[in-house]
Backbone bond lengths (Angstrom), bond angles and torsions (degrees), N, CA, C in turn:
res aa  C-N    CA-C-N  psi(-1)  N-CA   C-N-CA  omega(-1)  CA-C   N-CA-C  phi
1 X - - - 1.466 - - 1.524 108.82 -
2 X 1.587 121.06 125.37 1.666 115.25 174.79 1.766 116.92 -61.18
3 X 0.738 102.94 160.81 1.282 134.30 160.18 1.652 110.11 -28.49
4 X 0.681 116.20 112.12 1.508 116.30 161.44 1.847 142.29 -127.94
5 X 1.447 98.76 -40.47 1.535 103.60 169.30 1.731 98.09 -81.06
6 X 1.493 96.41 140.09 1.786 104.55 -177.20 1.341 105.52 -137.80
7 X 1.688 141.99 32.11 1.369 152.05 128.46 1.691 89.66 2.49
8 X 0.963 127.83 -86.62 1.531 122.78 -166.72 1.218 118.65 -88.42
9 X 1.543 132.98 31.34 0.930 128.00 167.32 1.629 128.68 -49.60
10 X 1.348 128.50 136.76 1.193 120.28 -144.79 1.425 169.23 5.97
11 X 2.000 76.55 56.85 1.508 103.39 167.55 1.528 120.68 -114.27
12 X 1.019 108.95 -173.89 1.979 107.23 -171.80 1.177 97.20 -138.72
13 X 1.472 100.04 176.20 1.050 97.04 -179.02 2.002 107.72 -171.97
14 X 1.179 104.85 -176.17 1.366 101.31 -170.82 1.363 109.04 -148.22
15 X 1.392 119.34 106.69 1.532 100.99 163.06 1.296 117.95 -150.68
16 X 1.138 98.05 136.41 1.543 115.38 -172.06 1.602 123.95 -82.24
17 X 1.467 112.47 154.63 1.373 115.34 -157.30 1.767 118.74 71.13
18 X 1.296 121.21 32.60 1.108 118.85 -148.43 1.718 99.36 -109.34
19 X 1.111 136.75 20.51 1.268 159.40 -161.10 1.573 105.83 -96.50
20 X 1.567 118.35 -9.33 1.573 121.72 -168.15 0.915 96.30 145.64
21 X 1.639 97.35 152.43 1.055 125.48 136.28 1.998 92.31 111.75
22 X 1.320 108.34 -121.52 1.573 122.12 179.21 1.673 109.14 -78.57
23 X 1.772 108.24 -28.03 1.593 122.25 -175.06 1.642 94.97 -73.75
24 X 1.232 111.55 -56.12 1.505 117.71 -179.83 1.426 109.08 -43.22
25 X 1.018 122.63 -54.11 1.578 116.79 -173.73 0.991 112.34 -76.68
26 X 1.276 128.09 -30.97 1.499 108.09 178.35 1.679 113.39 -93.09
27 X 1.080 116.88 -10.62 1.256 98.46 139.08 1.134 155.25 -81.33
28 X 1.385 117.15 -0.94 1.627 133.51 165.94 1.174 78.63 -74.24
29 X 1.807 151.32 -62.86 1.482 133.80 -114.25 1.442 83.46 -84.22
30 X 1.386 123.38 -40.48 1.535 125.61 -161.11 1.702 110.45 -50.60
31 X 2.288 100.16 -53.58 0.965 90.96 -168.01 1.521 114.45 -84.42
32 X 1.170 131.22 -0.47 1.428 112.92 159.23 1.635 130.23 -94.30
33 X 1.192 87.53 7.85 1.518 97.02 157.77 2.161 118.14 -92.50
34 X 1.470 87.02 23.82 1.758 101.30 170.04 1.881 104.58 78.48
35 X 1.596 111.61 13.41 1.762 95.59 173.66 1.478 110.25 -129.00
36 X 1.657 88.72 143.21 1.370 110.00 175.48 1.452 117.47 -40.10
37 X 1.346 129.31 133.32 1.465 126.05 -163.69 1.617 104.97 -145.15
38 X 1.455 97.59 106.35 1.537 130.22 175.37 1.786 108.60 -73.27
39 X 1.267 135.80 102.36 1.366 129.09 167.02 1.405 115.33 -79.70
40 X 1.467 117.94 140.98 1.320 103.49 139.94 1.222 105.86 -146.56
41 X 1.535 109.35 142.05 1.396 129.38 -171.39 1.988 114.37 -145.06
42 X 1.166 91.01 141.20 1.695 94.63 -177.93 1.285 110.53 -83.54
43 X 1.165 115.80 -6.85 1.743 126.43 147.57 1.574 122.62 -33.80
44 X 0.736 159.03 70.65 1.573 147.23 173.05 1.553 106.59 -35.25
45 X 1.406 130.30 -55.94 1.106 146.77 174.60 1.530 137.59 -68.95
46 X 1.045 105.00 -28.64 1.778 122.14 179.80 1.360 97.11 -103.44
47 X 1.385 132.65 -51.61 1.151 117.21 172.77 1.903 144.92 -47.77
48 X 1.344 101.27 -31.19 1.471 113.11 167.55 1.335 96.51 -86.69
49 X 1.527 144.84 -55.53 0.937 125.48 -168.99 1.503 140.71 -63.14
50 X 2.208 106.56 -11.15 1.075 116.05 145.18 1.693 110.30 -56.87
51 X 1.133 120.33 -68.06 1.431 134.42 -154.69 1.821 104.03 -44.28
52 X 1.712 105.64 -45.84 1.465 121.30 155.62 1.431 119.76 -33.89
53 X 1.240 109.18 -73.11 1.553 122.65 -175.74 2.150 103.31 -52.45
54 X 1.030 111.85 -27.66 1.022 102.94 177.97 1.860 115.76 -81.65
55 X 1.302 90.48 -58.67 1.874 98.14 172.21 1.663 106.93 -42.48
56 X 1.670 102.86 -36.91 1.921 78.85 172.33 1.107 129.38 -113.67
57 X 1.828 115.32 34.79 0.994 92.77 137.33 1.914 134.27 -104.84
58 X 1.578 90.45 34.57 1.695 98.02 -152.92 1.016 150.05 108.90
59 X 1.908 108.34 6.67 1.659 124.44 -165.84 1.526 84.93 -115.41
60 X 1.524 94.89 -173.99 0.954 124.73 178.50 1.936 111.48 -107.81
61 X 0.779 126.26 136.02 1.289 128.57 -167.65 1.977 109.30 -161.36
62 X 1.194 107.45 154.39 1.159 125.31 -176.71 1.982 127.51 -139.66
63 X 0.967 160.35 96.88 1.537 140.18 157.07 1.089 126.51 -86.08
64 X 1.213 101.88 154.76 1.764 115.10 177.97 1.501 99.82 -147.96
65 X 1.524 115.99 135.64 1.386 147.38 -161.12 1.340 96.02 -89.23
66 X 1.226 148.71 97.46 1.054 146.73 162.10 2.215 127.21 -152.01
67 X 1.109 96.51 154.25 1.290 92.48 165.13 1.642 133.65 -72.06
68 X 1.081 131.49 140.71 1.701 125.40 167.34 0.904 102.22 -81.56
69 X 1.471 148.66 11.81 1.695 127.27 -176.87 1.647 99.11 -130.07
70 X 2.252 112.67 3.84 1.423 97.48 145.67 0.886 141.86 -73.44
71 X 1.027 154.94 -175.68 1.950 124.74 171.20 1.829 82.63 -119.75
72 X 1.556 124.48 -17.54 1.429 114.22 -173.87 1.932 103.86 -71.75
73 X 1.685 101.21 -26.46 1.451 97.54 -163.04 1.851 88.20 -92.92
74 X 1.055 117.48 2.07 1.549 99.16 177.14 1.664 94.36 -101.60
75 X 1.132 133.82 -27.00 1.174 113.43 158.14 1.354 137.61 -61.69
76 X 1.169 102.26 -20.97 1.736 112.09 -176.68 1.347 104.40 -73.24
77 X 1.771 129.67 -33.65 1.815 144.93 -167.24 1.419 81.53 -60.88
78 X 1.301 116.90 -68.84 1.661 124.90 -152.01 1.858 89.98 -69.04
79 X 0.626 126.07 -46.57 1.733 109.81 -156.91 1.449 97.80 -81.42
80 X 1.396 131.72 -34.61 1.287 142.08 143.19 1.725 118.68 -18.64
81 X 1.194 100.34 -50.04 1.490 114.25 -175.32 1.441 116.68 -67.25
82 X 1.423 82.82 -50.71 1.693 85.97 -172.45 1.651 119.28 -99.44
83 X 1.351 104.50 19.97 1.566 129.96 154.28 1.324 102.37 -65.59
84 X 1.167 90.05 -82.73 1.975 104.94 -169.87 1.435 101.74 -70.93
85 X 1.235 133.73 -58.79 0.978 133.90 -161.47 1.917 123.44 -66.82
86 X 1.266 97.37 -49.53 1.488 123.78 179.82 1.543 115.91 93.49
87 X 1.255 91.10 5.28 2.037 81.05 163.32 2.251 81.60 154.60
88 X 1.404 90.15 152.04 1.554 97.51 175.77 1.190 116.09 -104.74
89 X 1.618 150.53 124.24 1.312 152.51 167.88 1.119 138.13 -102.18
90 X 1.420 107.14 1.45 1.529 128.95 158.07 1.641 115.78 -130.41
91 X 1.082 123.55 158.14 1.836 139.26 176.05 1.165 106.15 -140.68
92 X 1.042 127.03 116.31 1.632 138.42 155.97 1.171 103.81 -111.30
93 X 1.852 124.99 117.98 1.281 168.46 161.36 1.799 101.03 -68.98
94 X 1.392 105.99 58.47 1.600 94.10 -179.16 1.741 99.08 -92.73
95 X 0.858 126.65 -32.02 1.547 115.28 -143.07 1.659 106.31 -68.43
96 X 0.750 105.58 173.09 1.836 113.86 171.56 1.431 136.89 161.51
97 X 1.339 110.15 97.95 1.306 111.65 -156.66 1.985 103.75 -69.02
98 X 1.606 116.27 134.02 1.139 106.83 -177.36 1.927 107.93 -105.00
99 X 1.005 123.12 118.66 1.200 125.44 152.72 1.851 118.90 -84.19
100 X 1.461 88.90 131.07 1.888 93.89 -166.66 1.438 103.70 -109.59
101 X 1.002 143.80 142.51 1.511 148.70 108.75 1.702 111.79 -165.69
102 X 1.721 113.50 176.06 0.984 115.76 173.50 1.521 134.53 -29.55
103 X 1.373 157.00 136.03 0.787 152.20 -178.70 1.712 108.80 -48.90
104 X 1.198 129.27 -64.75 1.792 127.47 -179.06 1.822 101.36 -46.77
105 X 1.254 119.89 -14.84 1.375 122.50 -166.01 1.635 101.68 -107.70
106 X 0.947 134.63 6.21 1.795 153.95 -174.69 1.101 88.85 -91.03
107 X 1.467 115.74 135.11 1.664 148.81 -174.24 1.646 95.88 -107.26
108 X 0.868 110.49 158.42 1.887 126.66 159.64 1.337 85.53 -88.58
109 X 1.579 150.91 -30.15 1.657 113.50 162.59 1.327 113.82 -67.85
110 X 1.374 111.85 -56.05 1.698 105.22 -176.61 1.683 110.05 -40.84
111 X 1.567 133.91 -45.60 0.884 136.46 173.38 1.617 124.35 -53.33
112 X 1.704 111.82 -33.56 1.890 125.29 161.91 1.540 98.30 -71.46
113 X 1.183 120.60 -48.28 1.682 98.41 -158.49 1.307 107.94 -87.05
114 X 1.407 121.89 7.44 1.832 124.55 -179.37 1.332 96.34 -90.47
115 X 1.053 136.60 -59.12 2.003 172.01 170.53 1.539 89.24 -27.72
116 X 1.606 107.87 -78.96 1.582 113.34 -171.70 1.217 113.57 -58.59
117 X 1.206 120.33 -48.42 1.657 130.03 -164.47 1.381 113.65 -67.61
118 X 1.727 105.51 -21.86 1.479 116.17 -172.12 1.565 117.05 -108.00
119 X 1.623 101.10 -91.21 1.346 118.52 172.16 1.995 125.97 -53.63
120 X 1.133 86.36 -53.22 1.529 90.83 168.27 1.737 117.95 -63.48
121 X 1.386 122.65 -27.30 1.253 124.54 -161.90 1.328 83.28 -95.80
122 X 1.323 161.94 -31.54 1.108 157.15 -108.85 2.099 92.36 -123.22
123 X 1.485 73.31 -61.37 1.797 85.10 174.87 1.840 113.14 -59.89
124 X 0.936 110.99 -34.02 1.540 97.77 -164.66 2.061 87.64 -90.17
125 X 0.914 131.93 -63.66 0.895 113.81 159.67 1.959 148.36 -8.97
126 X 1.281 80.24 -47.92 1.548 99.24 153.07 1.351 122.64 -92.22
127 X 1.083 126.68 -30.82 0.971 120.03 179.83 1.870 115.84 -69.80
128 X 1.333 96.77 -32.80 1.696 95.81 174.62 1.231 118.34 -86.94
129 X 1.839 113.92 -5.79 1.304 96.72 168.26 1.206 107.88 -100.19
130 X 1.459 136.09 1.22 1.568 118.12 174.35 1.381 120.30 -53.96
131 X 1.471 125.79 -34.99 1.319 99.60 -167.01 1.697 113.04 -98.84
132 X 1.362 111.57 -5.21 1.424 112.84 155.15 1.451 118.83 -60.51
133 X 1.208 96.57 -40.77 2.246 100.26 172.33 1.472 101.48 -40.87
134 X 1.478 87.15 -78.02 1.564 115.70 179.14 1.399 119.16 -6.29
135 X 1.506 99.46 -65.02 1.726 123.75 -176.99 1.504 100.65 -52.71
136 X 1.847 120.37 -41.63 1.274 98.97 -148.79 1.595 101.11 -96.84
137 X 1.066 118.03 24.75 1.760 138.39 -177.68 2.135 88.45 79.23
138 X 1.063 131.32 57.14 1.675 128.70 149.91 2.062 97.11 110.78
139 X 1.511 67.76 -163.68 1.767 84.96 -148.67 1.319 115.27 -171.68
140 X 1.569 124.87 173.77 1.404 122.78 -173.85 1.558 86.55 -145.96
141 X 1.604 98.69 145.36 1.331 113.81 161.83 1.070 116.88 -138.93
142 X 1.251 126.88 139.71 1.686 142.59 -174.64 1.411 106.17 -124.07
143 X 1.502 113.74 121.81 1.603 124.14 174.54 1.424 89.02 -119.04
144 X 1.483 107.79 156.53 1.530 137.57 -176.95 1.123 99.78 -101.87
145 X 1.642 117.13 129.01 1.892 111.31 179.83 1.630 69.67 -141.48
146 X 1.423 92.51 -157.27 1.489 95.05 -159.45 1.890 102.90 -165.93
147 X 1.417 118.16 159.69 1.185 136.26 169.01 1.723 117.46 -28.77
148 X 1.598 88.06 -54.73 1.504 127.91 -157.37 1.485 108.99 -51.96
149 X 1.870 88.43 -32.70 1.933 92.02 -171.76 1.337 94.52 -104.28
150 X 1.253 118.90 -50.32 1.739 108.66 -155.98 1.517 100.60 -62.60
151 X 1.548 122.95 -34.82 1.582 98.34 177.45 1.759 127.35 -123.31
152 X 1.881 88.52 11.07 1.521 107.74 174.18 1.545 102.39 87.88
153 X 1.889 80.54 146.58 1.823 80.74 168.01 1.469 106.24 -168.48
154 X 1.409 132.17 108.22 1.031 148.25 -163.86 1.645 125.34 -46.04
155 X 1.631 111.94 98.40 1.551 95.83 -171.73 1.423 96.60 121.71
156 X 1.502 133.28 -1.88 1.473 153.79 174.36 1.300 122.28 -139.36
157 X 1.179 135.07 38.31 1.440 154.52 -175.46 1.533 113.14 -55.41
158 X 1.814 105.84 -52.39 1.352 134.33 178.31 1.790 106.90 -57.81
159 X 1.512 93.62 -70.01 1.938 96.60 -173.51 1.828 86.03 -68.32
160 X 1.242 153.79 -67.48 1.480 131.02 -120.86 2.054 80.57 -65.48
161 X 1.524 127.69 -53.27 1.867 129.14 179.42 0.986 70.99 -24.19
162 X 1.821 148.27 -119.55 1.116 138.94 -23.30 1.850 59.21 -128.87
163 X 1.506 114.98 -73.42 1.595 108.85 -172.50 0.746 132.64 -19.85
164 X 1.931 117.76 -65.65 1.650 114.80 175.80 1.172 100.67 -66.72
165 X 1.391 155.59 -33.47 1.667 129.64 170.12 1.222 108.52 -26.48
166 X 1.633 107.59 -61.07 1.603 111.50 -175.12 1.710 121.86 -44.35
167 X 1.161 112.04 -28.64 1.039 138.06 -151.42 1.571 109.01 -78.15
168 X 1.768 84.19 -56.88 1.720 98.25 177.04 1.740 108.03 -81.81
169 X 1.234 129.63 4.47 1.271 127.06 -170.80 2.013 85.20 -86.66
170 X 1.449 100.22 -63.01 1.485 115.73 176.13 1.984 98.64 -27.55
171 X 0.796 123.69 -72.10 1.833 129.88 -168.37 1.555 79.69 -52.31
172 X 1.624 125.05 -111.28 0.938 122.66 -137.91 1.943 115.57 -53.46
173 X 0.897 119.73 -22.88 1.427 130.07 163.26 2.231 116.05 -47.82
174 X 1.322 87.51 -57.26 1.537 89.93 168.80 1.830 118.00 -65.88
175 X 1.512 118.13 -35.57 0.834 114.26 167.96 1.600 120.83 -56.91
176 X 1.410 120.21 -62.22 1.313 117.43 -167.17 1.504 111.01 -79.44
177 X 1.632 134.00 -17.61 1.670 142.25 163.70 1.358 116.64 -66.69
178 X 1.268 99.01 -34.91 1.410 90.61 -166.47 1.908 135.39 -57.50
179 X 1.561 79.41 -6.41 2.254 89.02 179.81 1.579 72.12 -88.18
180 X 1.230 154.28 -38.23 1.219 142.47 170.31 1.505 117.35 -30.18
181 X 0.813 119.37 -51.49 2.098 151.49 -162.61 1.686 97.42 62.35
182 X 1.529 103.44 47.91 1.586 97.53 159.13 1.733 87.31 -98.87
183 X 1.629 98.81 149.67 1.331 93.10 172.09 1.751 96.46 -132.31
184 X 1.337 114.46 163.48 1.319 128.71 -153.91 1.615 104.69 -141.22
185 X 1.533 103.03 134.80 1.651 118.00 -172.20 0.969 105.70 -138.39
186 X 1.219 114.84 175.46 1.679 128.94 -172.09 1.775 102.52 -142.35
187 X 1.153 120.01 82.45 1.702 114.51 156.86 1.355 135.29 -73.49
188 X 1.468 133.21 103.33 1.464 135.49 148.68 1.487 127.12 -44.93
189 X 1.263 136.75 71.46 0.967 127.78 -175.55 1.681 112.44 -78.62
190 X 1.442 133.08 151.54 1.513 134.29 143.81 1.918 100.18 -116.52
191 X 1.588 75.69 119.50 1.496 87.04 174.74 1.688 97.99 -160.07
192 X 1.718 103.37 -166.43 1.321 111.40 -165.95 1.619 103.80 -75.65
193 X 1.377 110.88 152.53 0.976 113.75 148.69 2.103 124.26 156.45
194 X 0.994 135.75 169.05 1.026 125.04 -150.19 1.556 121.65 -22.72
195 X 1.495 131.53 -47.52 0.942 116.48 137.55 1.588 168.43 -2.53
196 X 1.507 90.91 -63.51 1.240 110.25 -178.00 1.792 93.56 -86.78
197 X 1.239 124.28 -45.43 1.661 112.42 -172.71 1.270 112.27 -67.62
198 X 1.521 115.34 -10.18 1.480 100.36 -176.54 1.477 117.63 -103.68
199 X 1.827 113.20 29.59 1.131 123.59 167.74 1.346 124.50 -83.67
200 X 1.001 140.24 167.47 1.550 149.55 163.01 1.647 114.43 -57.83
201 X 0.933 120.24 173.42 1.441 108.33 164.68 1.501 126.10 -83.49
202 X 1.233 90.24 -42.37 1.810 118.49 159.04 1.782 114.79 -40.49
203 X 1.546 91.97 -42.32 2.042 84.06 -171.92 1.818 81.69 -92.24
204 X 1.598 134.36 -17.41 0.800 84.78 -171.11 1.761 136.97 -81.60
205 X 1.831 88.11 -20.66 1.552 103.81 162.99 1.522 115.23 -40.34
206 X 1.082 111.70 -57.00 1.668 99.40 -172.62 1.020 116.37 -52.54
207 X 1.565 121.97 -64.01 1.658 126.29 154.79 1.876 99.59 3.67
208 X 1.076 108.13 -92.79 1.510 128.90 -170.27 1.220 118.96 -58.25
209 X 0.884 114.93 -11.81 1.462 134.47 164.05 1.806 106.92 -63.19
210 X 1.283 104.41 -52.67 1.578 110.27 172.33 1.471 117.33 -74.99
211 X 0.900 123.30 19.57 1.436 133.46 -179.48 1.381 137.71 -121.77
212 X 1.263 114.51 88.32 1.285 115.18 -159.61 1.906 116.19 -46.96
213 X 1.311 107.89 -35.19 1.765 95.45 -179.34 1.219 101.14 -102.32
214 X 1.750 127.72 35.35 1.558 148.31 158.64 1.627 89.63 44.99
215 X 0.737 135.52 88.41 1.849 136.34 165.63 1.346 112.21 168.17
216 X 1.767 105.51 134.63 1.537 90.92 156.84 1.106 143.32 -78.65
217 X 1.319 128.44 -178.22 1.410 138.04 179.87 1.298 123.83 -54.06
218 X 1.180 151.31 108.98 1.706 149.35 177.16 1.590 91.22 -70.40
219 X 1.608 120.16 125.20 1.280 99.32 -177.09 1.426 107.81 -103.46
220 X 1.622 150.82 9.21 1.396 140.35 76.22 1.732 127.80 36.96
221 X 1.207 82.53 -109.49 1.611 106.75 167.39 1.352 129.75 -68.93
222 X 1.123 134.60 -44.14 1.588 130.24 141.93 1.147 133.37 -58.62
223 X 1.282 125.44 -61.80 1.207 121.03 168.74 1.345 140.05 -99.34
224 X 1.692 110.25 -17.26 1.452 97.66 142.80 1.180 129.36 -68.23
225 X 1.365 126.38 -6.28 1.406 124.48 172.01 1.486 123.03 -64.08
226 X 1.597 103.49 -41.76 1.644 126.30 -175.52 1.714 91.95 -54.91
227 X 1.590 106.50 -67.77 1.393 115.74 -163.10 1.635 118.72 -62.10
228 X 1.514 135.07 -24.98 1.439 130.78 133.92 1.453 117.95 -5.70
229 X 1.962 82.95 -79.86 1.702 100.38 -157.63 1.930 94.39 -49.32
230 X 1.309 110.65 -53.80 1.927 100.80 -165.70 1.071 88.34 -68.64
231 X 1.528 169.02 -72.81 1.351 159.45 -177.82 1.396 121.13 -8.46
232 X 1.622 106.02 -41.18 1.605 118.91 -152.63 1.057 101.31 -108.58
233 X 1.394 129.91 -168.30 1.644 156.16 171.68 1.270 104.15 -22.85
234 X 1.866 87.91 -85.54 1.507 133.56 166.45 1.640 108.04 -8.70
235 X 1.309 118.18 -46.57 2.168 119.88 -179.71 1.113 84.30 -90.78
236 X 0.959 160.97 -66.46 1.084 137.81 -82.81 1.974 96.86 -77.57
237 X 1.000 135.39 7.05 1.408 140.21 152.66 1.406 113.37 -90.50
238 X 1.097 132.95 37.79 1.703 119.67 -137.21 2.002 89.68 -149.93
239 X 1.358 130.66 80.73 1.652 103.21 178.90 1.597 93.27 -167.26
240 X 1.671 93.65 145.11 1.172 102.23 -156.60 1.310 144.15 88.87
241 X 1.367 99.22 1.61 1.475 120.62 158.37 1.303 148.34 -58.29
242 X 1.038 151.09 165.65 1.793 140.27 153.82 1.559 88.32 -132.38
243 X 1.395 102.74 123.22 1.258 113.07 -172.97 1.734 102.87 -113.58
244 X 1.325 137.24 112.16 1.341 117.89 174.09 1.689 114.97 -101.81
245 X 1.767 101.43 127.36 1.380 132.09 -175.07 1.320 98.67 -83.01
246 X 1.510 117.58 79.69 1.676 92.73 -159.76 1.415 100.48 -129.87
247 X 1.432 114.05 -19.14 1.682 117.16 -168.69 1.447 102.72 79.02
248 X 1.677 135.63 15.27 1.097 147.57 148.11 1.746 78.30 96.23
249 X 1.264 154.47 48.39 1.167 159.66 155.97 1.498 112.66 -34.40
250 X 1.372 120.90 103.98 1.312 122.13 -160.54 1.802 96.49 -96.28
251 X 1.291 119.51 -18.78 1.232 118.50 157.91 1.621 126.36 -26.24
252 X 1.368 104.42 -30.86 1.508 110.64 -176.01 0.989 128.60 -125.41
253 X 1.670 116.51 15.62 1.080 135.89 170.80 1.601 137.92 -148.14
């Protein structure tokens, strides 16, 4: 079926980790909300085949195979972009590698690859797309933080650092962009995804059990939906936020 809602019609965009899962959906949500959609994923395989799924249904779409914790392959997304694209007007900060266990059981690697994969990738990322925003008179950016940090969660010590980094990049970023009119958010989503499928049925009830509208997240329809609206028209009053996509998830609070 083509394309039809065009909210973002000729804008672009970029978001990484977009190969599955929560990245996948919000990049379908982007591109049928009418914008060009730049992947990058360390996927070889999931990544074109998002970029695929988009070209048929009528968008425009792109991948590139790379890491977020190179700073050469996060330069290559952006210069990539604005090859094909001609300048980027959205960033989605999805990717994030999670290392899990107890805190006494936390490595100084688990602690580099939460840091790099997250906070650090998040910043340089932004940072190379500000002045392409810039150029095109503003912009929207969306970073992924999470439950995990703003109210803790035992057994994630590594990703909740790496989140609120994200978090605080989001504050001081809106402060100094904003004569820019890029504006900058922070989404918590709970939704599907590697994680969540590799539960039991048993853990997953409990899960849902803490959840007041008992279901998870469609990350599509929930949360690419959220990330549109701050993308589009619709925010454009909207920055500096932490918005939680959570189904009011009492799990994390």
């Amino acid at each position: 079926m083509p394309l039809r809602q065009q909210a973002l019609d000729g804008r672009f965009a970029i978001v990484t980790g977009g190969g599955r899962g929560i990245g996948r959906g919000i990049a379908l949500a982007l591109a049928k909300a009418g914008a060009g959609v730049a992947v990058l994923e360390r996927d070889p395989d999931t990544g074109p085949r998002t970029a695929d799924e988009i070209i048929a249904l009528g968008g425009t779409a792109f991948s590139q195979t790379g890491s977020v914790r190179d700073r050469a392959d996060c330069e290559a997304i952006v210069a990539a972009a604005v090859d094909r694209f001609g300048g980027v007007d959205v960033l989605v900060n999805n990717a994030q590698q999670v290392p899990m266990g107890p805190l006494d059981a936390c490595t100084d690697d688990d602690m580099y690859t939460a840091w790099e994969s997250g906070a650090l990738a998040a910043f340089r990322l932004m940072q190379l797309c500000h002045p392409v925003m810039r150029a095109r008179g503003g912009g929207a950016i969306v970073n992924l933080g999470s439950g995990a940090g703003t109210e803790g969660v035992a057994g994630l010590g590594a990703y909740a650092v790496a989140k609120e980094g994200i978090r605080a990049l989001t504050k001081v970023a809106t402060l100094e962009w904003g004569a820019d009119n890029i504006r900058v958010n922070t989404i918590c989503p709970w939704a599907e995804n590697d994680y969540w499928t590799g539960l039991s049925d048993q853990q997953r009830t409990g899960r849902l059990a803490h959840n007041p509208l008992r279901r998870i997240g469609d990350p599509e329809a929930d949360i690419g939906a959220v990330v549109v609206f701050l993308a589009g028209d619709a925010g454009n009053y909207v920055t500096g936020q932490t918005i939680h996509v959570d189904g009011g998830n009492m799990g994390f609070r």
